[in-house]
C-alpha positions as CSV (number, residue, x, y, z in Angstrom):
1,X,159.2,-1.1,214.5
2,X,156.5,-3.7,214.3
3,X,156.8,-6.5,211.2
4,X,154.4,-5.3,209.2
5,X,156.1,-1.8,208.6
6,X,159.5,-3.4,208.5
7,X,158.6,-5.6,205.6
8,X,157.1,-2.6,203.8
9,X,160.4,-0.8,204.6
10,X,163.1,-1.4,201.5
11,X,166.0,-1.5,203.6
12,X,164.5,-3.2,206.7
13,X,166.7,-6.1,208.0
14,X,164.6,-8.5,206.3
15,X,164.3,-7.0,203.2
16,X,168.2,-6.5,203.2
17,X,168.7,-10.8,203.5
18,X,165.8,-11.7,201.6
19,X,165.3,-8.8,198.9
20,X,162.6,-7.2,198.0
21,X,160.1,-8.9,196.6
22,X,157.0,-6.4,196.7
23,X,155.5,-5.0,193.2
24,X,157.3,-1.9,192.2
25,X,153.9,-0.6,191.7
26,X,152.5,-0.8,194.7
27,X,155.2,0.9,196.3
28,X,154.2,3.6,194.0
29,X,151.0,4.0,194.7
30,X,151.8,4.2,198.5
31,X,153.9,7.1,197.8
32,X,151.9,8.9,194.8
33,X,148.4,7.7,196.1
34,X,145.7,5.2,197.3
35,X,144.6,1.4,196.1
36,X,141.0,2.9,194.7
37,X,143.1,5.5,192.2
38,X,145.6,2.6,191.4
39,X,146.1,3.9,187.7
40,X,146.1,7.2,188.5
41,X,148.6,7.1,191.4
42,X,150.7,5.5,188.7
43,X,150.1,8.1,186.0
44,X,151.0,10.4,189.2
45,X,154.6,9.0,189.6
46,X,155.3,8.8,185.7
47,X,154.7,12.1,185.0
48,X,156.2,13.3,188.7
49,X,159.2,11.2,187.1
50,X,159.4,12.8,184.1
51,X,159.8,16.2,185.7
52,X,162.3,15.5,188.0
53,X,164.2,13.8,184.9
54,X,163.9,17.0,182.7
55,X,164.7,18.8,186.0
56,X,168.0,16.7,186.3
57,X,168.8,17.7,182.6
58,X,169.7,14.0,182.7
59,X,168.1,11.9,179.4
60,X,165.8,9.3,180.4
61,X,168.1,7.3,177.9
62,X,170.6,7.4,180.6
63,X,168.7,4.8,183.2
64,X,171.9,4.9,186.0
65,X,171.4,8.7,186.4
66,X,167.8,8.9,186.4
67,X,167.5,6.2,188.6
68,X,169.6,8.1,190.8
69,X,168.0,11.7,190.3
70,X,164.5,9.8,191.1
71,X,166.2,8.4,194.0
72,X,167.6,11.5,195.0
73,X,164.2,13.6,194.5
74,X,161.8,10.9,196.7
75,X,164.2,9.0,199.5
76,X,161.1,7.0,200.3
77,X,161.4,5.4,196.4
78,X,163.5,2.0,196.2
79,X,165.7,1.2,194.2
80,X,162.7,-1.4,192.6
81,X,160.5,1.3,192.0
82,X,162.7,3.8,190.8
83,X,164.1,1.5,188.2
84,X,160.5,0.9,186.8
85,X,159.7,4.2,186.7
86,X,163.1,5.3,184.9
87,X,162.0,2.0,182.3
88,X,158.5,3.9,182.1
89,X,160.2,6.8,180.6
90,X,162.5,5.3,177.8
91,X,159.4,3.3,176.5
C-alpha cells in the first residue's frame, strides 16, 4: 500500500495513531462523486443517506443508529463522514 492511499484510508496505521484529520466532505465526494460536481456529490450522499435512514426505519433523531445503518450500507464511509451525514439529516 503506497502512503498516499494509506493516508486516504480511515483505518490505515497512521490514521489509527494520529486520527483522521481529512474533511468529512471530501471523503464524500470520493465515494458519491468527483471534485468538479463537489455540491452535487454532496447532495448525492444526503439524499443516498436519507434513504438508507428511512430504509433502516431508524429516525434520523437517533444519530448512534443511523450512524451505524450508514456505516453499515457503505463500508467505505468513516466514522467522520458518516457522522456528518447523520447531522445533515436532523438539521
Amino acid at each position: 500500500m503506497s502512503t498516499e492511499t494509506g493516508d486516504r484510508d480511515p483505518m490505515s496505521f497512521k490514521n489509527m495513531i494520529t486520527g483522521d484529520h481529512r474533511d468529512p466532505k471530501d471523503e464524500l465526494v470520493d465515494i458519491f462523486g468527483t471534485d468538479q460536481e463537489r455540491d452535487a456529490a454532496l447532495d448525492r450522499a444526503t439524499e443516498w443517506a436519507r434513504g438508507v435512514v428511512s430504509a433502516a426505519e431508524v429516525p434520523a433523531s437517533n444519530q448512534i443508529a443511523a450512524i451505524a445503518a450508514l456505516r453499515a450500507a457503505e463500508p467505505r464511509l468513516g466514522l467522520k463522514s458518516a457522522t456528518h451525514l447523520a447531522a445533515l439529516l436532523v438539521n
